[in-house]
C-alpha positions in Angstrom: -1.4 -15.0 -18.9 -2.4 -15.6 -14.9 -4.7 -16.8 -13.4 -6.7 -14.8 -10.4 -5.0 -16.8 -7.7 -1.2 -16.3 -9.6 -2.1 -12.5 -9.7 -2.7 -12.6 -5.7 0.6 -14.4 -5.3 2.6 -12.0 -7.7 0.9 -9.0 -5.7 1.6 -10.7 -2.4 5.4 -11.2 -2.5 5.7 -8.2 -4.5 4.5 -6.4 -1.0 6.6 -8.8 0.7 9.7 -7.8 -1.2 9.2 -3.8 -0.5 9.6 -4.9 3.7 12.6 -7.5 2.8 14.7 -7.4 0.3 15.9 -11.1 1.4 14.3 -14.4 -0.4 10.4 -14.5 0.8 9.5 -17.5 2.4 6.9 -20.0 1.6 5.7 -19.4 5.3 5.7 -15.5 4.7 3.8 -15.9 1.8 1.2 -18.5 3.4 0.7 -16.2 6.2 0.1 -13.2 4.0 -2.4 -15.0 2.1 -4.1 -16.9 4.8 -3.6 -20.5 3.3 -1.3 -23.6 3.6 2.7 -23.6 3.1 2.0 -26.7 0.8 -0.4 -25.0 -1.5 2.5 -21.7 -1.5 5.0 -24.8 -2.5 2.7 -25.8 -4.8 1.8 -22.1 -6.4 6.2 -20.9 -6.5 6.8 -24.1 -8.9 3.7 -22.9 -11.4 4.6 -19.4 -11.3 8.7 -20.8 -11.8 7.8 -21.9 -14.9 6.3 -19.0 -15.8 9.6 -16.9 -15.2 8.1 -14.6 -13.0 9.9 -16.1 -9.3 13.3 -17.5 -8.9 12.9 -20.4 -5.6 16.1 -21.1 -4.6 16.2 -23.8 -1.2 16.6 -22.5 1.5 17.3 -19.2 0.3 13.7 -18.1 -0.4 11.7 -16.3 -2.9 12.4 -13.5 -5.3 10.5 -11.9 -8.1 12.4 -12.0 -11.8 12.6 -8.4 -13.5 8.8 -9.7 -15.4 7.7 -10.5 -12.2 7.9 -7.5 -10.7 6.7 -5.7 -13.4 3.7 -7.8 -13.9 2.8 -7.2 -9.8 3.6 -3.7 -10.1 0.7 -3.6 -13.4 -2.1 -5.7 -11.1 -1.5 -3.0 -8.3 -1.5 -0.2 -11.1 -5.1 -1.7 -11.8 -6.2 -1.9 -7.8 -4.8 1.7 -7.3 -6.5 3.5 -10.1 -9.9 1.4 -9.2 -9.9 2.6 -5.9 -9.3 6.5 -7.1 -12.4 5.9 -9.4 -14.5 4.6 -6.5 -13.4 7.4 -4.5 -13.6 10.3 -6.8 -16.4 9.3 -8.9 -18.9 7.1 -7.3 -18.0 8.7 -3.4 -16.9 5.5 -1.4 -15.3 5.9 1.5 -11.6 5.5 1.2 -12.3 2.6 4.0 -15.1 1.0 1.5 -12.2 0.6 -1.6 -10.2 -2.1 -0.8 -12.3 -5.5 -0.9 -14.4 -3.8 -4.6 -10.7 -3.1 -5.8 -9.4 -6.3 -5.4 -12.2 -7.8 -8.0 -11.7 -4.9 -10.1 -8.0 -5.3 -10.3 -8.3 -8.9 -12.2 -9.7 -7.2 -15.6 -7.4 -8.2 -18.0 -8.1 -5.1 -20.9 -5.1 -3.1 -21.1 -7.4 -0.5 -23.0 -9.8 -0.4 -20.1 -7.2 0.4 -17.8 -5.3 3.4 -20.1 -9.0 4.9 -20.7 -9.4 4.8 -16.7 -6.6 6.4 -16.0 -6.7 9.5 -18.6 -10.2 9.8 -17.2 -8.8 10.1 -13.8 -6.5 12.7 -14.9 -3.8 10.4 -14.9 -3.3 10.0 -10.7 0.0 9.3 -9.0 -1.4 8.6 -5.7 -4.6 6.7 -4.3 -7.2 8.0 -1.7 -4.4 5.9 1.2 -1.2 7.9 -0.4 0.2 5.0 -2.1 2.2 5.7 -5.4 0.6 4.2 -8.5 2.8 3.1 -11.2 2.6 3.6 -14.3 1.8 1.7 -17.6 5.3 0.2 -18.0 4.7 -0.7 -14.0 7.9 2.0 -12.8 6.8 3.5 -9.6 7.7 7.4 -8.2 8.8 6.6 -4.7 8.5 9.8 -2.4 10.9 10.4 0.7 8.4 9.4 3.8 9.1 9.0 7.5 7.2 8.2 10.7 5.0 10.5 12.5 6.4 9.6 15.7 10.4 10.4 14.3 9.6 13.6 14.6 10.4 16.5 17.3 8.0 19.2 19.1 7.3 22.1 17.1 8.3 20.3 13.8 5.7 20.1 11.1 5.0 17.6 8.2 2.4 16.4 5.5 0.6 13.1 5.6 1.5 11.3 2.5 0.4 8.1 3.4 -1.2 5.7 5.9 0.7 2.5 6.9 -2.1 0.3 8.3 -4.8 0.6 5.9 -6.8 -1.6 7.9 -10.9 0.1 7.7 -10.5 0.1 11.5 -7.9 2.6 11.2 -9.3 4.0 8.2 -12.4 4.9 10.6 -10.6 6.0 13.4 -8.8 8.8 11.1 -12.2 9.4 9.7 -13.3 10.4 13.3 -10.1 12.6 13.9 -10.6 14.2 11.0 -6.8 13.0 10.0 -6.4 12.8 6.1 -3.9 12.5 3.0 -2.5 15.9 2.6 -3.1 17.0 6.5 -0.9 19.7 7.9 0.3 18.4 11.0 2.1 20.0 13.6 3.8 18.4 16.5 2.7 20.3 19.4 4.0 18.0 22.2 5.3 14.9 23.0 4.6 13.1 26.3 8.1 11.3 27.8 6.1 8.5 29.4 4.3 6.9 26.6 5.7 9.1 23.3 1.8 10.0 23.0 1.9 13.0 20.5 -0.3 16.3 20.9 -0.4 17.5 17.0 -2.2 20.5 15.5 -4.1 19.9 12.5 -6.9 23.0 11.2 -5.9 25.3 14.3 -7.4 21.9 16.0 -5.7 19.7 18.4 -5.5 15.9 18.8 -4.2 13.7 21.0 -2.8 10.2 19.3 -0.7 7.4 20.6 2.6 6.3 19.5 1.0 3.7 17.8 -0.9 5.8 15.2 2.1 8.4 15.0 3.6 5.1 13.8 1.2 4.7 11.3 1.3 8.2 9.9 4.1 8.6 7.0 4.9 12.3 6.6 7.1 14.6 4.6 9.0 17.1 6.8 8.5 20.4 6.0 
């Protein structure tokens, strides 16, 4: 029913919509895929006669109720790909992203249900993101910033906001990771640098990457 480059546009505002809940602009949307506001213009009036956005001037963009479900389905397919690449051929949760986002573009239905009972049926990929399921509903979890929390408070990383490789790497290197018990050990008044425990091992981070970190309180 889409082509590759409608899929990238339904996934894109889709992502877009979960920060505002406002119309998207056709200069958000340019920016978030890389290209020109007149090829966005362009790309809303196909995909508005597909059903799947509502463009209303000055107002913005919104995914209809099909929209969103036929985003939520393409990320289904990117999630569980990325689980399979991790799990069963032992990339590097920094080394998913770029192979998932051909992967996510097969169009069997059949392929994607035998993937997934393979898998063990995940709710989560290797960055903590929830992946929805077949009908494209999504299990959101109650998450908050590393860096809302207090001294001597303790948490669980769920998920990773930037899941830039860079960052990927540098949590690689502090041996940070999904399901990490994380103690707040300090905080420093200047800066709101964090001291944290994790393993009976402490780490210094910035703000920045307590920023970064999403965590269930315990």
């Amino acid at each position: 029913m889409f082509t590759l480059s409608e899929e990238n546009y339904l996934k894109a505002i889709y992502h877009l919509e979960e920060i505002s809940k406002k119309g998207i602009s056709t200069n958000s949307i340019a920016k978030k895929l890389d290209t020109k506001a007149s090829s966005v213009t362009d790309m809303i009036k196909k995909l508005s006669e597909k059903k799947v956005v509502i463009y209303k001037k000055y107002q913005g963009v919104n995914l209809t109720t099909f929209g969103k479900k036929s985003a939520a389905i393409i990320i289904r397919k990117h999630r569980l790909w990325e689980v399979f690449l991790c799990q069963k051929l032992n990339f590097a949760w920094d080394e998913v992203h770029e192979i998932a986002e051909q992967l996510e573009h097969i169009k069997s239905e059949a392929l994607v249900d035998k993937l997934d009972q393979f898998l063990g049926f995940p709710t989560i990929d290797p960055h903590g993101d929830p992946i929805p399921d077949k009908d494209g509903k999504i299990t959101k979890r109650k998450k908050v910033k590393l860096a809302t929390l207090r001294e001597g408070e303790q948490s669980v990383l769920l998920s990773i906001k930037d899941s830039s490789d860079d960052f990927l790497r540098y949590l690689d290197k502090k041996e940070i990771a999904i399901g990490s018990l994380i103690k707040v050990t300090s905080i420093e008044p200047f800066d709101r640098s964090m001291l944290i425990e994790i393993d009976n091992k402490e780490i210094l981070i910035t703000e920045e990457v307590a920023n970064n970190l999403l965590v269930k309180e315990l």
